[in-house]
C-alpha positions in Angstrom: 19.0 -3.9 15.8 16.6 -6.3 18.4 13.9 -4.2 16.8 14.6 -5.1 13.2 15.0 -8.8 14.0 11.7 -8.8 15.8 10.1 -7.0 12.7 11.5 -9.5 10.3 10.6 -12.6 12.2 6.7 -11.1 12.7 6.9 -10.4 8.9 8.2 -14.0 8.3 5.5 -15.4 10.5 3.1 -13.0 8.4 4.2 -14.5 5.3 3.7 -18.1 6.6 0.7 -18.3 7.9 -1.3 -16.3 5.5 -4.7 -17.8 4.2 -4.6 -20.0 0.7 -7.6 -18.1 0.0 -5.7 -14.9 -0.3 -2.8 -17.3 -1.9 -5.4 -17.5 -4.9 -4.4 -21.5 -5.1 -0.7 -20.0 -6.3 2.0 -22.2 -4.6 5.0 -20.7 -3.0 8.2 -19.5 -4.9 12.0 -20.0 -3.9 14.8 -18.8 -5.5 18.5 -19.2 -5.5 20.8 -16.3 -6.8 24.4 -15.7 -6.8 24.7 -11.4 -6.8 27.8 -9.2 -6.7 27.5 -6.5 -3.8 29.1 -3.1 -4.2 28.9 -1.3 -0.6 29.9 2.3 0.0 29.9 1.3 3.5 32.9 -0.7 3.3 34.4 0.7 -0.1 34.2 -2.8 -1.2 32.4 -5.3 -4.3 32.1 -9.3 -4.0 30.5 -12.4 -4.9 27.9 -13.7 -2.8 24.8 -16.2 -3.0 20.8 -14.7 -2.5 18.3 -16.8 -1.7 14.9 -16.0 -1.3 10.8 -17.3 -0.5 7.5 -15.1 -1.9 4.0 -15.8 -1.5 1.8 -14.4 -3.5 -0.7 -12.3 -2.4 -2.8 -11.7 -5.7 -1.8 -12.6 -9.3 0.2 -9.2 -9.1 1.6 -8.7 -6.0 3.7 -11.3 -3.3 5.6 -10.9 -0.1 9.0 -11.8 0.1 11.4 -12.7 2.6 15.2 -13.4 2.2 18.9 -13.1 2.9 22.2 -12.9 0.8 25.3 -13.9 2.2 28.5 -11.7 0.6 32.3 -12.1 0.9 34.5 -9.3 0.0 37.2 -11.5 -0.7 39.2 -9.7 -3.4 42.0 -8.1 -1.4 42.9 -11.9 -0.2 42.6 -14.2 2.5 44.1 -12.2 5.7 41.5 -8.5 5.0 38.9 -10.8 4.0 35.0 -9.5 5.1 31.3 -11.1 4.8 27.6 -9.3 5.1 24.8 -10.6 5.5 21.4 -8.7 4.1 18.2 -10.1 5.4 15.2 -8.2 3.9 11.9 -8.3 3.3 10.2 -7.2 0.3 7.0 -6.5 -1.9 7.2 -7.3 -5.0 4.6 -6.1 -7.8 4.7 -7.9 -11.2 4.1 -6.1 -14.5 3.2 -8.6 -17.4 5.4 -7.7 -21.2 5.0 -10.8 -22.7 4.0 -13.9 -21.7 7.2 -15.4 -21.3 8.9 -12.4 -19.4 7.8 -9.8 -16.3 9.1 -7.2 -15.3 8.9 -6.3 -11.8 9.3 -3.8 -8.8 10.2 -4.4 -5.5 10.5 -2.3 -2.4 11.5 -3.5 1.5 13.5 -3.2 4.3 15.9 -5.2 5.8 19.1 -5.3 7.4 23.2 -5.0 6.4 25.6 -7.2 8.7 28.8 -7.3 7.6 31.9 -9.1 10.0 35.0 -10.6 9.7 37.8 -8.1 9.1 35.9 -4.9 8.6 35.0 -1.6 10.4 32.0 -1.1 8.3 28.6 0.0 10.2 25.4 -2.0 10.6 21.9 -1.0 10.2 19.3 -0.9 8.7 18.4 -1.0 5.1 15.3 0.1 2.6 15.4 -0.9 -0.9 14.0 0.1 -4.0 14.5 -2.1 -7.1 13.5 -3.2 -10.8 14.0 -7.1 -11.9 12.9 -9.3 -14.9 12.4 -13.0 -15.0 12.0 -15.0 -17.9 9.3 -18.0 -17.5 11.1 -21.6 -18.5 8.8 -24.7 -17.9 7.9 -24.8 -14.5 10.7 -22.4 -13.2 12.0 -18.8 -14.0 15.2 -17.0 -14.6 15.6 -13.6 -13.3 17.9 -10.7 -12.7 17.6 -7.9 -10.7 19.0 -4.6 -9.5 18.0 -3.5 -5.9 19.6 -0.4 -4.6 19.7 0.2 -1.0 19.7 3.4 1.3 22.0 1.7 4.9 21.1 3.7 7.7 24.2 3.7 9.6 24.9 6.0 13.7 26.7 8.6 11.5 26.2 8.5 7.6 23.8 6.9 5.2 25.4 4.8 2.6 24.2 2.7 -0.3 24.4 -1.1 -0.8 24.0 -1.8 -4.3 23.2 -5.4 -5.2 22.9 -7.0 -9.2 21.3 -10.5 -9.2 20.6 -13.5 -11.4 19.4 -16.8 -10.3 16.5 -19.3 -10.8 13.1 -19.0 -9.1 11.9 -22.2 -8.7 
């Protein structure tokens, strides 16, 4: 697990510290999500909130980095449990209109879940399709980003839906 965190802070620095040449003059993008997470590694689905930063590296492709925090919260209070899903991601954008893209994006990251839970840890690598719809100077979006947890003894899926705003 040290291994992943240093890989996703070196990414991150990556990310921040990348030329504005290769920025092509594009600014960065945020966005804020809520997502419901189904995870076979708990046998569990809840609410949680996504956010997320991308730079882009072309007018096609950007680098991501971000994290969702999820609480499995439907079985009450007392057998309540939380993960959090750091990741970073490419994303490559395919123009339909010129209001709308459709995109694909593909990372790694991590599944942490805590709280009242016996659910593993690990690692995780995504693979997912998304569209976002332009608005003035911001975007709406939703996404689907399975994801393969690499866990001491199984592999199980985490299996994410998102909508949000990309500012």
């Amino acid at each position: 697990m040290r291994r992943l965190s240093c890989l996703l802070l070196v990414l991150g620095l990556t990310l921040s510290l990348s030329p504005a040449q290769a920025q092509d003059d594009r600014p960065s993008r945020f966005g804020l999500g809520i997502q419901m997470l189904g995870s076979t590694a708990s046998g569990n689905v809840g609410p949680g909130l996504h956010f997320r930063a991308s730079t882009p590296l072309n007018p096609d492709v950007s680098l991501a980095m971000g994290s969702g925090l999820t609480g499995f919260i439907f079985q009450g209070r007392d057998e309540a449990a939380f993960a959090i899903d750091p990741k970073v991601s490419a994303i490559v954008s395919f123009s339909t209109a010129r209001a709308q893209n459709m995109y694909v994006l593909a990372g790694a990251g991590a599944y942490v879940p805590f709280g009242d839970t016996d659910a593993e840890s690990g690692p995780t690598f995504n693979l997912g399709l998304g569209r976002a719809w332009l608005l003035n100077e911001s975007s709406l979006f939703v996404e689907f980003t399975p994801g393969f947890l690499v866990g001491e003894e199984s592999t199980t899926l985490v299996l994410p839906l998102r909508v949000g705003v990309i500012f």
